[in-house]
C-alpha positions in Angstrom: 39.3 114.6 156.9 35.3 116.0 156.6 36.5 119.0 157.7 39.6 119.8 155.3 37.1 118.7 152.3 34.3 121.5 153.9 37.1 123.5 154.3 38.1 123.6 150.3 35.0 123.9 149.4 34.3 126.9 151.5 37.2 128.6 150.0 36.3 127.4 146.7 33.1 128.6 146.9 35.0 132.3 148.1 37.0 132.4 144.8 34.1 131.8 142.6 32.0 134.2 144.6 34.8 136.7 144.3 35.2 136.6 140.5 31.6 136.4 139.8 31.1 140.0 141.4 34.1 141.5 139.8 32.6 140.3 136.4 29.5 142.0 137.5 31.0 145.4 138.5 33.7 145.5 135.9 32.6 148.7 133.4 31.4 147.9 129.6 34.0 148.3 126.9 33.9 151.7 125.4 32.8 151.6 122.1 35.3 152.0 119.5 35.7 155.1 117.9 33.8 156.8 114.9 35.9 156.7 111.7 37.6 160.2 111.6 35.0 162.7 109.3 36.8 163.4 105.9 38.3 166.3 105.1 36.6 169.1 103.1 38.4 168.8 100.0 41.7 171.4 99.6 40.1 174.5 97.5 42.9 173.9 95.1 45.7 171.6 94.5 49.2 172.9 95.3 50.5 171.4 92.0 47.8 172.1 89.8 47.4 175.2 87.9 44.7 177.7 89.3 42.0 178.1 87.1 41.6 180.5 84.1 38.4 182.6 83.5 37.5 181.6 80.0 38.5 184.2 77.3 35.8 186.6 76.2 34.0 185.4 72.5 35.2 187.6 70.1 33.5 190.7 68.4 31.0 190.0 66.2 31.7 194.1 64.5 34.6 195.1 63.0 35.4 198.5 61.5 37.3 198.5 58.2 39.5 201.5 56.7 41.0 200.6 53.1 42.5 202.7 50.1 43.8 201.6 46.8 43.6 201.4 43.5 41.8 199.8 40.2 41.3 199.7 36.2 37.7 199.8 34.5 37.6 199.0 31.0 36.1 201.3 28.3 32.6 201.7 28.3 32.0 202.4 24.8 35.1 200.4 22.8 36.9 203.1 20.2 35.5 206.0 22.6 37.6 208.1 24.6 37.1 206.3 27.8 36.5 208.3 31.1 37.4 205.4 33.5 40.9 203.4 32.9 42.8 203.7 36.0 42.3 205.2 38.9 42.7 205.4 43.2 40.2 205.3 45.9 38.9 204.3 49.2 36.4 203.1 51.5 35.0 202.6 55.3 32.5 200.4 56.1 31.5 197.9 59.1 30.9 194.5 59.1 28.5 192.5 61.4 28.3 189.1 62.0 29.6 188.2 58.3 26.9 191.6 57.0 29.4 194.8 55.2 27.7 198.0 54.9 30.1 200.5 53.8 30.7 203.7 51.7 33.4 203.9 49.0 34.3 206.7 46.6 36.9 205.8 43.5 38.1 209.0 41.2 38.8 207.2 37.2 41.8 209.4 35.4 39.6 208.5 32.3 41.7 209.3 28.6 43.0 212.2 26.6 42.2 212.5 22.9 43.2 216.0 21.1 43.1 217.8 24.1 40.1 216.9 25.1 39.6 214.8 28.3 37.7 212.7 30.6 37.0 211.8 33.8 34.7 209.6 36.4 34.1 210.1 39.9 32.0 207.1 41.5 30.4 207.5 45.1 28.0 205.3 46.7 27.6 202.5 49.1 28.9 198.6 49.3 26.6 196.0 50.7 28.3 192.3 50.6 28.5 189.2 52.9 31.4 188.1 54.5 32.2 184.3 54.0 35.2 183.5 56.5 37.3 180.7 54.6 39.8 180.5 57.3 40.7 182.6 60.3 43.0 184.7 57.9 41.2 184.4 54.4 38.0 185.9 53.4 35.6 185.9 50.8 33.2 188.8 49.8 30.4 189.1 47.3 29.4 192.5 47.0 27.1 195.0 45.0 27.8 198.8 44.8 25.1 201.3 44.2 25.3 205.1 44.0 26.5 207.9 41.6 29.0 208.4 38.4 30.0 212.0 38.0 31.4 212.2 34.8 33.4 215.0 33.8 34.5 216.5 29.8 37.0 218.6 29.4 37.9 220.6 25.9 40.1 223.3 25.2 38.1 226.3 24.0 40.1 226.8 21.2 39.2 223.7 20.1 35.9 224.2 19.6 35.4 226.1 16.6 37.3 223.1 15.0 36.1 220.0 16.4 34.1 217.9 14.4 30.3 217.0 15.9 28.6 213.6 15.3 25.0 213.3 14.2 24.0 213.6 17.7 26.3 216.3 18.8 29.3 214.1 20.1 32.4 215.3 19.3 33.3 212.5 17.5 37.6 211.4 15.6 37.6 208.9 13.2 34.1 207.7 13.3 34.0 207.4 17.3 31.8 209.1 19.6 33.4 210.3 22.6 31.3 209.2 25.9 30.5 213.1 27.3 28.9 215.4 24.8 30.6 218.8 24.4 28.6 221.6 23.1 29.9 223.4 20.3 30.8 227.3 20.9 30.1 226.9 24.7 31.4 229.5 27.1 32.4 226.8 29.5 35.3 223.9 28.0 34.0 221.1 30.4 30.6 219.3 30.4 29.5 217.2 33.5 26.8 214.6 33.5 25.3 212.7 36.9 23.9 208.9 36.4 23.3 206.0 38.5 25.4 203.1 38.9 25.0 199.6 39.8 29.0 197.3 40.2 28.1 194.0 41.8 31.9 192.3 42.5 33.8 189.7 44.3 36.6 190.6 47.0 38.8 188.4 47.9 40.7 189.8 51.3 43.5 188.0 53.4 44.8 189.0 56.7 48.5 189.9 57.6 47.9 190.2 61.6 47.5 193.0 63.9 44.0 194.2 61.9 46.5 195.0 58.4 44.8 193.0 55.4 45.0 193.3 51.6 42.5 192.4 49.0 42.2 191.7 45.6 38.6 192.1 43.8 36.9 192.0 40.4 33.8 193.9 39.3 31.3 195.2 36.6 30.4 198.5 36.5 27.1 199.2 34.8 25.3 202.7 34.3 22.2 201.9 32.5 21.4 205.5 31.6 23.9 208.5 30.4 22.0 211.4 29.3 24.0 213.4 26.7 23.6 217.1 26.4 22.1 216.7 23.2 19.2 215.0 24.7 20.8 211.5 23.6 20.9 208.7 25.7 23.6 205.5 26.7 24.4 202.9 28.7 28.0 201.8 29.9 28.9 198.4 30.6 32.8 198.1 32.1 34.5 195.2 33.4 37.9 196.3 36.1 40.4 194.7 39.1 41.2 196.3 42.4 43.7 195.7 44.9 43.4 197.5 48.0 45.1 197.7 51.7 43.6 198.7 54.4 43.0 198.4 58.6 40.0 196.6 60.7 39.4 197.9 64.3 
């Protein structure tokens, strides 16, 4: 019997010896693994649009090219007037809201017995450009330059004409605005003055650069020298309407 219960416990003491040294000699766990790195984001997404280069700011110049027409009032009321209606044009630039421009307009002026006159104006425009909308704009403007104005009389009628105190051929009482010297060789009489015609252009866009305007303006020549030595001064209120191009 004390040798069965030596014997158990012998093989007892076996098993537990056995187990103990494959505990010991057994290999650690590998670690677990590292969380996968993330992906470097996709450049683009297949289903979203690729990306647009912003659009260029527009031009702050723009070229404009315009003709048309317009009516000045008489200068001197009762006068043979050398403006009325008459065509012209213009080409100018304007920067950042800034026109500089050149504009010419020739005036048909009157007739009276004959006799006739006419107005060439040429000068410059300098206005600012106040954009309303993205078709409408608004421009105050001043004009300063030249009048060439121009009197024309039939030689014949000459020798007949009536003259004025002053030399003006004058009908009914009225002075005409251009002096014509009696029993010259020439029938037409020129005289150059300055001009000042400060205005107000109103100008609305039809697409593709096209645009037409409307405008009002007062036209004053503070000094006509007659060629009788006399001197006068117009005052003229007139509309214009024009069409023109910007580039």
């Amino acid at each position: 019997m004390r040798l069965r219960g030596c014997v158990v416990a012998a093989a007892v003491l076996v098993t537990l010896g056995g187990v103990a040294r494959a505990q010991d000699g057994e290999a650690a766990p590998p670690p677990a693994p590292a969380p996968p790195a993330p992906a470097a984001a996709a450049a683009s997404d297949p289903g979203e649009a690729p990306p647009t280069t912003p659009p260029p700011p527009p031009s702050s110049t723009r070229w404009e090219l315009a003709a048309g027409g317009a009516y000045m009032t008489a200068p001197i009321p009762g006068a043979l007037t050398p403006l009325g209606g008459g065509v012209g044009g213009r080409f100018g630039v304007d920067v950042s809201g800034v026109y500089l421009g050149a504009a010419s307009t020739y005036f048909f002026g009157g007739t009276d017995s004959g006799a006739s006159e006419t107005t060439l104006l040429f000068g410059g425009d300098l206005g600012y450009s106040v954009r309303v909308s993205s078709d409408f704009t608004l421009r105050p403007l001043v004009g300063l330059g030249g009048a060439l104005i121009s009197h024309s009389e039939p030689l014949t009628a000459t020798s007949t004409s009536t003259t004025t105190s002053t030399g003006r051929r004058g009908r009914g009482g009225g002075a005409d605005v251009v002096s014509s010297a009696s029993g010259s060789n020439s029938n037409t009489t020129r005289v150059t003055s300055l001009y000042v015609k400060p205005g107000l252009a109103a100008i609305y866009g039809l697409g593709s650069g096209f645009f037409v305007g409307l405008g009002a303006d007062i036209l004053y020549v503070p000094k006509v020298t007659y060629t009788d030595g006399s001197v006068a001064s117009w005052l003229s209120y007139g509309l214009n309407g024009q069409i023109g191009k910007s580039f």
